[in-house]
C-alpha positions in Angstrom: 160.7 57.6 108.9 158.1 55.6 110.2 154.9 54.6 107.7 152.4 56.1 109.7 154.7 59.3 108.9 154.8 58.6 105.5 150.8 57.8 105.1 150.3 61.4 107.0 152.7 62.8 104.7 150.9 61.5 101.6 147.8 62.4 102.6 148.9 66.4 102.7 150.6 66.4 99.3 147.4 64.4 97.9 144.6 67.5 99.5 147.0 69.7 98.4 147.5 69.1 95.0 143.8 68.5 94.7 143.0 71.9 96.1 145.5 73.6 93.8 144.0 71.7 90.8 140.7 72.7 92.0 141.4 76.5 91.9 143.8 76.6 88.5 143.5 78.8 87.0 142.0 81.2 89.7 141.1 83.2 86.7 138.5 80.8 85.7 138.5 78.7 88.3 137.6 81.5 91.2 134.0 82.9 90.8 133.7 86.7 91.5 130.6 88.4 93.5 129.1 91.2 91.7 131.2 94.2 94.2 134.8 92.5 92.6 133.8 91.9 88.9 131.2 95.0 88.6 127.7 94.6 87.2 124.4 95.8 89.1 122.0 95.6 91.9 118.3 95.9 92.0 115.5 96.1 94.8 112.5 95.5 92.9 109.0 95.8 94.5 106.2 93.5 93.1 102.3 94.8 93.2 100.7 91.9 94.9 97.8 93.8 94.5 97.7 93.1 91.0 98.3 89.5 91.9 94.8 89.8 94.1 92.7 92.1 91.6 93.9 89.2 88.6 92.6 86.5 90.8 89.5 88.2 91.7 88.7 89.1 87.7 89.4 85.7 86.1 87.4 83.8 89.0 84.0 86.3 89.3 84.5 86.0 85.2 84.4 82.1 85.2 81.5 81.8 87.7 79.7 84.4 85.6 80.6 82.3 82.5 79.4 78.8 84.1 76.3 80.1 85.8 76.0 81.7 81.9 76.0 78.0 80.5 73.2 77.3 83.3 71.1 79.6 81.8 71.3 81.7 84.8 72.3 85.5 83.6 74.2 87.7 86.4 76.1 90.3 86.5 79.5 90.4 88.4 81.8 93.6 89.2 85.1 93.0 90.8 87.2 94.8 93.1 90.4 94.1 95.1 89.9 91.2 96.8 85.9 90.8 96.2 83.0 90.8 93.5 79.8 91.9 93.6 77.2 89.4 92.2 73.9 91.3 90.9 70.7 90.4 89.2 70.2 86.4 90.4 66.7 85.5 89.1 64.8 84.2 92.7 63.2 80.8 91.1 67.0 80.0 90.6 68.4 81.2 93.7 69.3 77.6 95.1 71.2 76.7 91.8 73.6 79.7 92.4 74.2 79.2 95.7 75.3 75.7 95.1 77.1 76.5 92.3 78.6 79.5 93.3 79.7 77.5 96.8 81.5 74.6 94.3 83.6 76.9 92.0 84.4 79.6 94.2 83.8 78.7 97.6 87.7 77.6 99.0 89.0 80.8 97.5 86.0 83.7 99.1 83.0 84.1 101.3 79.4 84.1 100.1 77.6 86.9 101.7 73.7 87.7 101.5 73.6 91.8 101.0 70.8 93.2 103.3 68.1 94.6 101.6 69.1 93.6 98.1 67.5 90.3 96.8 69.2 88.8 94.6 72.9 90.5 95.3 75.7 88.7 97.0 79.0 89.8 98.6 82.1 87.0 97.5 84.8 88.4 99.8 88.8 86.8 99.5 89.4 84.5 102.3 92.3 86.1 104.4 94.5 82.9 104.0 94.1 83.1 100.5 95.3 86.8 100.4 98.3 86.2 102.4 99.1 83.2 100.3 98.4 85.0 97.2 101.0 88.0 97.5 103.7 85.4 99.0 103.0 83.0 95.9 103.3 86.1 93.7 106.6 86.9 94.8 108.2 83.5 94.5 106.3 82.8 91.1 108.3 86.5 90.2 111.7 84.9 91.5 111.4 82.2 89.6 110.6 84.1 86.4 113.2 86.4 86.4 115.9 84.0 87.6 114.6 81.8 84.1 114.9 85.7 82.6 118.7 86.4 83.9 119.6 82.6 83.0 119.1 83.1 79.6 120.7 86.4 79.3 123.9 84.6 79.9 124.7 86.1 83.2 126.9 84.1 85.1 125.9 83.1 88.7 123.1 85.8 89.5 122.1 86.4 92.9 118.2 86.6 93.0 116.5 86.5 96.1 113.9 87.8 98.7 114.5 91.3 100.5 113.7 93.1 103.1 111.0 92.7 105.5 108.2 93.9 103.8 107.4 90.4 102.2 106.9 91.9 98.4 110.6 92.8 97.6 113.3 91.2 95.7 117.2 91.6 95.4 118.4 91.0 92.0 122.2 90.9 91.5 123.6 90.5 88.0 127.3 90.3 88.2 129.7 91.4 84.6 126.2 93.2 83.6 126.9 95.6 81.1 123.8 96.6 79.0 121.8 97.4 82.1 119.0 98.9 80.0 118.2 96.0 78.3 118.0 93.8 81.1 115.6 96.0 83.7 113.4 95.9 80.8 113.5 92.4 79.8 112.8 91.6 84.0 110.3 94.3 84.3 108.2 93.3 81.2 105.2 91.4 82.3 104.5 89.2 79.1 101.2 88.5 79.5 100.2 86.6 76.1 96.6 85.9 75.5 94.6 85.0 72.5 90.8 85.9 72.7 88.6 86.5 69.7 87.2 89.7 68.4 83.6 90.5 68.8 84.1 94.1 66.9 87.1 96.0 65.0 89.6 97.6 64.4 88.0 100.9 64.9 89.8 104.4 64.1 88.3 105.0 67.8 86.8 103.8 70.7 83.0 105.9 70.1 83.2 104.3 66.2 83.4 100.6 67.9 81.0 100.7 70.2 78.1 102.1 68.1 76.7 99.0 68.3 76.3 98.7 71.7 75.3 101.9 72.7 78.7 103.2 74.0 78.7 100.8 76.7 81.2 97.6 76.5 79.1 94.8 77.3 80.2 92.9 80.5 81.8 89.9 78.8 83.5 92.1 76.5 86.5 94.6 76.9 88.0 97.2 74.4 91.7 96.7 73.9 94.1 99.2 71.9 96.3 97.9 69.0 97.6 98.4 65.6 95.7 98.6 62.1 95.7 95.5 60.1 96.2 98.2 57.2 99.3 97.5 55.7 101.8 101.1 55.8 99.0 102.0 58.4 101.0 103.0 61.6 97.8 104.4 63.5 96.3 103.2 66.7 93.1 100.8 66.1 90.1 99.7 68.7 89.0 96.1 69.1 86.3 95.1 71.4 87.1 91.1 72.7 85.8 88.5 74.2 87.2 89.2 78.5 87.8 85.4 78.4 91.2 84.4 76.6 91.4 81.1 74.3 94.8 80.0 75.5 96.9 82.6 77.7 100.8 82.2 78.1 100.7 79.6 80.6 99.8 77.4 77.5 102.6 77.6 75.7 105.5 75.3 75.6 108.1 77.2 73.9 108.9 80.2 71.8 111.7 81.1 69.4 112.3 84.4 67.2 112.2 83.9 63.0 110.9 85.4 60.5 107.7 85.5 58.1 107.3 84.8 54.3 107.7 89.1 54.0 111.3 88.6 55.5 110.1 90.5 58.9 111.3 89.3 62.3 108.3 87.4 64.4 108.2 84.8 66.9 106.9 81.5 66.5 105.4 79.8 69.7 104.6 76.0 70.2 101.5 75.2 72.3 101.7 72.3 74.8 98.8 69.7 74.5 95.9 71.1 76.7 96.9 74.7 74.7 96.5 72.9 71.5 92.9 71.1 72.3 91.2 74.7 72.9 93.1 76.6 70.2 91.7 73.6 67.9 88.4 74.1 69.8 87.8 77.7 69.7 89.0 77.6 66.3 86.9 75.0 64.6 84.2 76.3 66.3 84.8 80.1 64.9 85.8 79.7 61.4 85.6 83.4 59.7 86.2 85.6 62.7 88.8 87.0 63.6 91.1 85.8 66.6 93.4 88.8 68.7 96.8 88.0 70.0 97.4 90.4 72.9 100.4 90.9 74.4 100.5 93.1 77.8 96.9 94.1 76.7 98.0 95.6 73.2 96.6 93.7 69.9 99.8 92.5 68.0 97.9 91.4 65.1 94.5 90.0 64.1 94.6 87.2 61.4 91.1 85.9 60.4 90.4 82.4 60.8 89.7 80.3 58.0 89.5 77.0 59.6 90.1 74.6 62.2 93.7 75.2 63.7 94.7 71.6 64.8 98.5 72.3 65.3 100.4 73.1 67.9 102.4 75.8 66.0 101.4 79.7 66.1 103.5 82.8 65.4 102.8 86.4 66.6 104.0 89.2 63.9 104.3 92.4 64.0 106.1 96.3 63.4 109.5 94.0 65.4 113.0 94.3 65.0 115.2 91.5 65.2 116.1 92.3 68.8 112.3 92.9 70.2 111.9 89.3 68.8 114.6 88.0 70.7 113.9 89.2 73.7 110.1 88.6 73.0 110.8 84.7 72.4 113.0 85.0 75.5 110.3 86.8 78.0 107.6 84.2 76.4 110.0 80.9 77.2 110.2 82.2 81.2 106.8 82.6 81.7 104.8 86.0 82.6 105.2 87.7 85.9 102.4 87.3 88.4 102.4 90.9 88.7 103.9 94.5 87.6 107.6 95.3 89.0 108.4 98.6 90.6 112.4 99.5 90.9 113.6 101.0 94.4 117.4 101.1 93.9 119.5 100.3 91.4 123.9 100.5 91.7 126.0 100.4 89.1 129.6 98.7 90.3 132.2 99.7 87.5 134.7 96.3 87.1 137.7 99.1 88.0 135.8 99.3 91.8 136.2 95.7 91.6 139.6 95.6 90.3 140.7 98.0 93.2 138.6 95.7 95.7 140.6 92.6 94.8 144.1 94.3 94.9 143.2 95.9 98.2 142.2 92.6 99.7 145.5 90.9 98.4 147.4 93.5 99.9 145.7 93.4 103.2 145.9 89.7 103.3 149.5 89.7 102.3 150.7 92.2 104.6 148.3 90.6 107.5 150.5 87.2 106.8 153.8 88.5 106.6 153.0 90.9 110.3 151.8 87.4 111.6 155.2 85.6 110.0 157.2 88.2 111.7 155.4 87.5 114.7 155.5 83.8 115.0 159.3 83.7 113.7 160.0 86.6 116.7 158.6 84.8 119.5 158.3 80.6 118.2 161.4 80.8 116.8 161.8 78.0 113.4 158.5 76.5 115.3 156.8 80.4 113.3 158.0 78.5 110.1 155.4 75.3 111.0 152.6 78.0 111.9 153.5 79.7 108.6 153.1 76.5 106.2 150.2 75.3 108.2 148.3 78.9 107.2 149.3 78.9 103.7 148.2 75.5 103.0 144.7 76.6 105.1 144.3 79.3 102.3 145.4 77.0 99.4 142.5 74.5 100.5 140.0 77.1 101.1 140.4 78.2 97.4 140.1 74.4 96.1 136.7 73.5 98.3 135.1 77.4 97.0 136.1 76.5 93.8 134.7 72.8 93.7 131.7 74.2 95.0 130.5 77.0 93.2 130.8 79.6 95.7 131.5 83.4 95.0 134.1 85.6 96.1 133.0 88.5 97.1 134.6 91.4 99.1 133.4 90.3 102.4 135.2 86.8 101.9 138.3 88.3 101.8 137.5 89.5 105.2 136.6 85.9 105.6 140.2 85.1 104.5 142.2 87.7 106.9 139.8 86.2 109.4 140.9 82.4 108.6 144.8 83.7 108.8 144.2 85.1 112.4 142.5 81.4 113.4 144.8 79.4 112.5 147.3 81.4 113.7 145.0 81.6 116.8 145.2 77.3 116.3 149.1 77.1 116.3 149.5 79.2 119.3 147.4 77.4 121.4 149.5 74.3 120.3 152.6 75.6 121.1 151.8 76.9 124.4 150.9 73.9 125.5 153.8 72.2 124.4 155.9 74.8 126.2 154.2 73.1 129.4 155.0 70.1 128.7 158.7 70.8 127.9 158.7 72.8 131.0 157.4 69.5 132.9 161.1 68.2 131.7 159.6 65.7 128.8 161.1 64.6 126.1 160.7 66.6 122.7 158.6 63.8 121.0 156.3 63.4 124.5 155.8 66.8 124.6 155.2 67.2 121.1 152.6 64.2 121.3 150.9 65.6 124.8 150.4 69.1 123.2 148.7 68.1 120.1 146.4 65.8 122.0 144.9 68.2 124.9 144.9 70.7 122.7 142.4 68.8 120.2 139.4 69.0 121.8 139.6 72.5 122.7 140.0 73.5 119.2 137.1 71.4 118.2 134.9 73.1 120.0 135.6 75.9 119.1 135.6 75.5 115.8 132.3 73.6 116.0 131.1 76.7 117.9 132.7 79.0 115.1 131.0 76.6 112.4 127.4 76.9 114.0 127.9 80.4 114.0 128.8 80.7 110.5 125.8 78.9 109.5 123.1 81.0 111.0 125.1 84.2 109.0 124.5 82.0 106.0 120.7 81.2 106.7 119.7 84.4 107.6 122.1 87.3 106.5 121.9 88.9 103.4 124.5 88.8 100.2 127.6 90.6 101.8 126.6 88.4 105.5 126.6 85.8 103.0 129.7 86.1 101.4 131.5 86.4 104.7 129.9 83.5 106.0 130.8 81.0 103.0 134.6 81.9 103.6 134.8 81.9 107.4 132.5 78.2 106.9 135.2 76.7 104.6 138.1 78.3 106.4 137.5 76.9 109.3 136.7 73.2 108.0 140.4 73.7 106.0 142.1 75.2 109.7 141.0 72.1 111.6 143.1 70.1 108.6 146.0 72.2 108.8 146.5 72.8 112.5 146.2 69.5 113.7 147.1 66.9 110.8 149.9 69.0 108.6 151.1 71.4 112.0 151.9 67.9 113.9 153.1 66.2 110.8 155.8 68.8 110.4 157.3 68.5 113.8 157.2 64.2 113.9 159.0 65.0 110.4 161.5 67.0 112.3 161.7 65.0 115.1 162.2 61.9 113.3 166.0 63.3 112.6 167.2 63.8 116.3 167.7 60.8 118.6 164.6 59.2 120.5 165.7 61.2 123.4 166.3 64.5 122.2 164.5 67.0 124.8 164.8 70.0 122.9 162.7 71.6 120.2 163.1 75.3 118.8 159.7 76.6 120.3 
C-alpha cells in the first residue's frame, strides 16, 4: 500500500469520526424544526399605522412644547400622518416658521392653509412613511425575538412574511403553554412616567370640574386604580401628555417584592433616564408622579423629594407570575406598535414523532431499493456506491450539527434527495470506467481515467446544484428553507464521498491484484 493510499485513507477515517462526534448523541446533538418536535406557528400583523399616528403625536406635542417655552402659544391636533397647527400670533409668525422648519422639518411638510391666517398644514414626508411602517416591523422582530429568547424556547424561527410588508412569521418549536406566550408577544409594554395634574377621580365629569369638562391640550385623562387601600374600583387621573422618562429609558427590570410582601418589579434607569427622573423630580417635590403602563395608572406615589437614583419599582394588585412576565416584557423593550394574529397551528410532538419515523423509513427503504440496484447491475462495485452514500449521510449530520441548522421535515426530503445524487455521482463514475475497460486498459488505468474525466462534470454540476440551493435559501420561506440547508450540505459532503472515499476504495482494492490485472467487478 502505497503512502499516498494511506494519507487518503487517513484522511476519511479522520472526517468521519469527526462527523460522527459531531452528531452524538443525535438526540442532543440534532436540532429539530418546529413540524418534527411540535410547538406553534404564528402570522402576526403589526399596525403601522399606529407606528405613524405615535410619531405624528409625540412630534406636533414637542413643537407645541418648544414654541411653548418661546412664549409662542399654539394649538396642535394630530391625525395620521399630519397635524394641524392653529392660533400662531402674526407679530411672531417668522419665529414659528423657523422654528417649526428646524424641529420638524426632515420628518413633514409645512403648508400655508388658504384663507386661514395663522393655520398651517405639517404633512409626513412619503419617505418617512414608508420608512416608518418598515422600521416598525423590524423594531417588532427584534422585540419579540428578545421576548421568545427569554422564554427559553430553543431556536425560534422569527421572521418577515408575506408580501404585504407588515407581517411576521413567528415559529416557537417544543411550545407548550401557548397562551402565555401570544400574550407575552402581543403585549405592547409601553411604560411611561408623567406627573399628575388632577386625581384620582371616582369619574371622568368629577376630574375635570376644574376645567370645564374639557381636558386641556397638554393634558390627557388616563384610567387606573384607586390609591385607596382594599379599594378595587376604577379611578380618573388627568396627566401631563408629555412623559418624564418612557420605557426606552430603562436599562433593566427584574420581579421582587415590596416591604407588604406583594410581588412588584423593580426597574433600573440608564443614565440619560436617571438625569430627567432626578430633574422632573426635584423640580416637583409634593405632587404626585403616574406610572402608566399600556395607558393604565399602575400606581401614583407622591413625591417627597428629589429622586437622584437610578432605581424605581412599579407595584401593584400583581401576582408573582404578572411580575415575571412584566419584568420580562420591560427588559425587551416595547413594541412599535399593536399586533394582530392571522393564523395560529398547533403541531402536537406525536405529528412530529410520526414525521421523523416516516422519514427514516422512506430514507431507509429508498437506500436499501438503491443497494439492490447498484449490487444488481455494478456487481461488488454497488458495495463502493453503498459506503460512499452512507458516509455522505454520516457527514451531512456532523456539518448540520456543528452548525446549528434545524431538521425539519423538508430536509429529510433533502436527505432522500442527497441518496439519489450520489448515487447519481457513482454511476456516472462507473460508466465511464466501463469505457475505459472496454478500450482494453488496465484495471488501475481505467480506474484512474474514469475518476478524472468524470471530475469536472460532477463539479459543475454540483456547483450548479449549490447555486441553486442558495437562492431557495435566500428567498424561500421556512419549509423552502429547510430543504435548502440539507440539499446545500449534502451536496458539499457528495463531492467528498464520490470522488475522494469512492476512488479510495477501488486503489484500496486494486492495490491487492498485480500491476497488470485488467479486470474489476463493475
Amino acid at each position: 500500500m502505497s503512502n499516498t493510499l494511506k494519507w487518503k485513507l487517513a484522511a476519511i477515517v479522520l472526517v468521519t469520526g469527526i462527523a460522527i462526534w459531531l452528531f452524538t448523541p443525535p438526540g442532543e446533538k440534532v436540532r429539530l424544526g418546529l413540524d418534527l418536535q411540535g410547538g406553534v406557528h404564528f402570522v402576526l400583523a403589526v399596525e403601522t399605522d399606529d407606528a405613524l399616528r405615535l410619531e405624528t403625536e409625540t412630534v406636533s406635542e414637542q413643537l407645541r412644547q418648544t414654541l411653548a417655552d418661546e412664549a409662542i402659544t399654539v394649538t396642535t391636533a394630530p391625525a395620521l400622518t399630519e397635524f394641524v397647527v392653529t392660533g400662531v400670533p402674526p407679530e411672531q409668525d417668522r419665529q414659528f416658521r423657523v422654528t417649526a422648519d428646524a424641529m420638524v422639518g426632515p420628518l413633514f411638510d409645512r403648508e400655508s392653509t388658504a384663507g386661514e391666517s395663522g393655520t398651517y398644514l405639517f404633512r409626513m414626508r412619503p419617505n418617512v412613511v414608508v420608512q416608518t411602517r418598515a422600521d416598525a416591523v423590524t423594531q417588532a422582530i427584534q422585540t419579540i425575538e428578545r421576548r421568545v429568547n427569554e422564554l427559553g424556547v430553543a431556536e425560534p424561527n422569527i421572521a418577515p412574511y408575506g408580501s404585504a410588508g407588515n407581517q411576521i412569521m413567528v415559529e416557537l418549536p417544543g411550545l407548550r403553554d401557548v397562551a402565555r406566550a401570544k400574550e407575552i408577544i402581543q403585549s405592547t409594554a409601553i411604560l411611561e412616567l408623567k406627573l399628575v395634574e388632577s386625581g384620582p377621580a371616582p369619574d371622568q365629569q368629577t376630574l375635570l370640574q376644574p376645567y370645564a369638562g374639557v381636558v386641556p391640550t397638554e393634558m390627557e385623562v388616563v384610567q387606573g386604580v384607586s390609591d385607596i387601600p382594599g379599594d378595587t374600583s376604577r379611578a380618573f387621573y388627568l396627566v401631563r401628555r408629555i412623559s418624564i422618562v418612557t420605557g426606552r429609558d430603562l436599562r433593566n427590570a427584574r420581579p421582587s417584592i415590596d416591604e407588604f410582601n406583594q410581588p412588584m418589579v423593580n426597574f433600573t434607569l440608564n443614565s440619560e433616564g436617571v438625569a430627567k427622573f432626578s430633574r422632573a423630580t426635584s423640580e416637583n417635590v409634593g405632587r404626585r408622579l403616574a406610572i402608566v403602563l399600556d395607558g393604565q395608572v399602575m400606581s401614583a406615589p407622591t413625591i417627597e423629594g428629589a429622586i437622584t437614583g437610578s432605581d424605581a419599582r412599579i407595584t401593584g394588585r400583581f401576582t408573582q407570575q404578572e411580575v415575571s412576565d412584566l419584568s420580562l416584557i420591560l427588559r425587551s423593550g416595547a413594541l412599535p406598535a399593536s399586533l394582530t394574529y392571522l393564523e395560529q397551528r398547533e403541531v402536537g410532538p406525536s405529528l412530529g414523532a410520526d414525521s421523523i419515523r416516516a422519514g427514516i423509513v422512506s430514507s431507509l427503504t429508498g437506500l436499501a431499493l438503491v443497494t439492490l440496484f447498484m449490487l444488481f447491475y455494478y456487481r461488488l462495485s454497488g458495495i463502493n456506491a453503498l459506503v460512499s452514500v452512507g458516509l455522505n449521510l454520516v457527514i451531512l449530520l456532523g456539518f448540520m450539527s456543528y452548525l446549528g441548522a434545524v431538521m425539519t421535515l423538508p430536509g429529510i426530503a433533502g436527505f432522500i434527495l442527497t441518496i439519489g445524487m450520489g448515487v447519481d455521482s457513482n454511476v456516472l463514475i462507473f460508466e465511464r470506467i466501463r469505457e475505459e475497460l472496454g478500450n482494453r486498459k488496465s484495471a488501475r488505468q481505467a480506474v484512474a481515467a474514469g475518476f478524472d474525466r468524470v471530475f469536472v462534470t460532477i463539479v459543475d454540476t454540483h456547483v450548479s446544484s449549490l447555486i441553486a440551493a442558495a437562492f431557495l435559501f435566500q428567498f424561500g420561506t421556512g419549509p423552502i428553507r429547510g430543504f435548502a440547508t440539507t440539499l446545500f450540505f449534502g451536496l458539499i459532503a457528495n463531492v467528498f464521498t464520490a470522488v475522494l472515499v469512492s476512488r479510495t476504495l477501488f486503489e484500496l482494492i486494486l492495490s491487492r491484484k498485480p500491476a497488470g490485472a485488467t479486470q474489476v467487478s463493475i
